[in-house]
Legacy VTK file of the C-alpha trace (Angstrom):
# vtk DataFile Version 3.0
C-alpha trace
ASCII
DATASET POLYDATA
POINTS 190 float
67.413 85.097 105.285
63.883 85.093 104.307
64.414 85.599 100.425
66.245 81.897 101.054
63.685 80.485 102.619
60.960 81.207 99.593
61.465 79.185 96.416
63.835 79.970 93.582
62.713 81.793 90.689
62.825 81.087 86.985
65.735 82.587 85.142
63.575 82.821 81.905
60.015 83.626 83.617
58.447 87.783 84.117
59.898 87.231 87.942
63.408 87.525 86.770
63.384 90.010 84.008
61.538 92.335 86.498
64.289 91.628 89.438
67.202 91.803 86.769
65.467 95.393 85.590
65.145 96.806 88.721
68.504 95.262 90.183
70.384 96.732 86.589
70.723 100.687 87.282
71.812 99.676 90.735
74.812 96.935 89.625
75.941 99.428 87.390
76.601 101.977 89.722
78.565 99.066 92.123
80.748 98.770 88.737
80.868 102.633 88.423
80.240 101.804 84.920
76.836 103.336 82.271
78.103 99.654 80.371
75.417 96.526 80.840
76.353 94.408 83.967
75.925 90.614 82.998
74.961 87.511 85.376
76.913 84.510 84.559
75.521 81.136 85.993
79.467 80.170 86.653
81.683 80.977 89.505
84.025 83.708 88.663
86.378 81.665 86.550
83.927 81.053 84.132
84.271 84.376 83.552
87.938 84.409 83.947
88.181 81.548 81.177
85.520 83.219 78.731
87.453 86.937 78.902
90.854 84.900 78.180
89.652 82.974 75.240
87.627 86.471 73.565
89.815 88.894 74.567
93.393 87.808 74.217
94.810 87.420 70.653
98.978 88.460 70.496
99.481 87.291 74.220
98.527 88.051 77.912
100.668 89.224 80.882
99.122 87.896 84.316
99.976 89.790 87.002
100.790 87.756 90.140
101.074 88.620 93.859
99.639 85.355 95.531
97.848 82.123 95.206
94.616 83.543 93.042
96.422 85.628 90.977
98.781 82.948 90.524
95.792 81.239 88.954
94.886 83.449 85.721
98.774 82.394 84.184
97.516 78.449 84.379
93.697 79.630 82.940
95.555 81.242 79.930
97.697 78.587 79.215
94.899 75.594 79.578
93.124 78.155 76.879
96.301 78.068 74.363
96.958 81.531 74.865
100.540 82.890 74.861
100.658 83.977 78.626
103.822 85.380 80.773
103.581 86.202 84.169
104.715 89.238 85.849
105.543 87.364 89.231
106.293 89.421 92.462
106.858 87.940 96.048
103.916 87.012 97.708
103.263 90.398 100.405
103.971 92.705 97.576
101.955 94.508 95.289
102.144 95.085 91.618
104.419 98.142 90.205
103.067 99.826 87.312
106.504 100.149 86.234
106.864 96.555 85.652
103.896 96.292 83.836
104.624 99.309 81.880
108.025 97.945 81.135
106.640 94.431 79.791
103.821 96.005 77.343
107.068 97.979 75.861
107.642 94.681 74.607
104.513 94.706 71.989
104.099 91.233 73.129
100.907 92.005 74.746
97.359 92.637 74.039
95.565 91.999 77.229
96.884 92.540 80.896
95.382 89.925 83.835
95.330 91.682 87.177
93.406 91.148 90.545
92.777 94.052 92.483
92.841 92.536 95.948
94.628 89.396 96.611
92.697 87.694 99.227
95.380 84.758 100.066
97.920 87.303 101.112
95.612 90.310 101.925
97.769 92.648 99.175
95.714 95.233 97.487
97.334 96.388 93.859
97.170 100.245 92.995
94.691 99.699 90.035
94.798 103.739 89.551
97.878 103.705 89.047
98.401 101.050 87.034
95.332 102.232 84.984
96.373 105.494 84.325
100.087 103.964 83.044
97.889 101.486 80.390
96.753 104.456 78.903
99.760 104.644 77.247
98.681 101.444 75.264
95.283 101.931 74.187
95.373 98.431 72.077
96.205 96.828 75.435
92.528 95.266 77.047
92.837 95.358 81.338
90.747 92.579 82.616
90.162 92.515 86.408
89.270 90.464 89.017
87.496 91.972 91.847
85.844 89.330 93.381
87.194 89.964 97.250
86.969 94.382 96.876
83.797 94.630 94.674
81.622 97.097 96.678
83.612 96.703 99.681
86.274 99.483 97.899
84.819 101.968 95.224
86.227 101.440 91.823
85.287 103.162 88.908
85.760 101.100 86.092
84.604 103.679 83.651
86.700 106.593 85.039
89.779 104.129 85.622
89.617 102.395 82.029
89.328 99.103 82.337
87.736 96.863 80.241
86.557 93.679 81.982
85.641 93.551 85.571
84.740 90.619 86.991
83.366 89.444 90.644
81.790 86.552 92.036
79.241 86.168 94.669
80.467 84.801 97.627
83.503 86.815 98.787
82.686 91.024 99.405
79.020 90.270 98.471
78.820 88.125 100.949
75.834 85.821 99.083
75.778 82.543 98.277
78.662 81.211 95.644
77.427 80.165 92.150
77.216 82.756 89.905
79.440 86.061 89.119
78.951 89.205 87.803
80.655 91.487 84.975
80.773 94.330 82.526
82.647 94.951 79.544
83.684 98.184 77.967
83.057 99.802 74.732
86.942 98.727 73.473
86.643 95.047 74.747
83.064 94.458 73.077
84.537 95.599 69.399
86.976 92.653 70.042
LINES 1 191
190 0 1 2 3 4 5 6 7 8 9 10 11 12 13 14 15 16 17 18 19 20 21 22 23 24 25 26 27 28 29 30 31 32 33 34 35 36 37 38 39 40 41 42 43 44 45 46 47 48 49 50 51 52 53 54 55 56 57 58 59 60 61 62 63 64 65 66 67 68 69 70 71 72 73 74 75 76 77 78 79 80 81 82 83 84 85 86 87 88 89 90 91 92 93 94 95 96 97 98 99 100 101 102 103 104 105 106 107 108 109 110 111 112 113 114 115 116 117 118 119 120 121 122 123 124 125 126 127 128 129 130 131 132 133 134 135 136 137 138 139 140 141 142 143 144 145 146 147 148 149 150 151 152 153 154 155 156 157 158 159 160 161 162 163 164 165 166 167 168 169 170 171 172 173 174 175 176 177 178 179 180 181 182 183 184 185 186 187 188 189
């Protein structure tokens, strides 16, 4: 609570390149990733909208299990992507079978998927479906951790995926405004 009570720093001044230096090595190992970490000045779907529209060329599947997942089919479509959704009930996760069974299609280049749903309290089994998108290696995995990130370990280097994304104010617990992501090697070259 004291850091909140001081005044805000510069984002261009000595102040923040130091803090953003020293607060680098450490936000990299929250992402399990040796990738940079990036600060965006947006709330997470900022982030959300700016993976869609550099990421996504032949079409996106969006993975939905509840109200915020719901959310990436209507951000892909407002960005004049070709989208689908991959809808299950609301209580259920995502089977990797179902996603594996849509990329078959070759419709696809980039998968949507949240790793915890937070309206509905559903947790997806990112290994698993990670492991299964290996089988498409032209297929980009962009997810949305913004209620697990550093409350669950993930690995986004080990696991594969190419765009994780979190905000500030759910499993961080710190003020909303700005999010947080890295990008793999695979994503970047698009």
């Amino acid at each position: 609570m004291a850091a909140f009570s001081r005044p805000m720093i510069g984002h261009r001044g000595d102040d923040f390149k130091n803090l953003y230096r020293d607060i680098h090595p450490k936000l990299q190992t929250l992402f399990g990733t040796k990738q940079p970490v990036f600060l965006s000045t947006s709330s997470a779907w900022g982030v959300m909208e700016a993976s869609i529209r550099n990421l996504v060329d032949r079409g996106v599947l969006c993975c939905m299990c509840g109200a915020f997942s719901d959310k990436w089919l209507d951000v892909a479509r407002r960005c004049g992507k070709n989208a689908e959704p991959l809808q299950v009930d609301w209580g259920k996760h995502i089977n990797h079978k179902d996603v594996d069974r849509a990329l078959a299609s070759g419709k696809f280049d980039a998968v949507t998927l949240i790793h915890n749903e937070t309206s509905t309290g559903i947790m997806n089994p990112l290994p698993e479906i990670c492991c299964m998108l290996a089988k498409y290696p032209d297929v980009v995995l962009i997810v949305d951790t913004v209620s697990s990130f550093s409350a669950m370990k993930i690995d986004m280097d080990a696991l594969g995926i190419d765009l994780m994304l979190t905000g500030a104010q759910k499993a961080l617990a710190l003020p909303p405004g700005f999010s947080l992501f890295s990008v793999s090697e695979k994503a970047f070259a698009r």
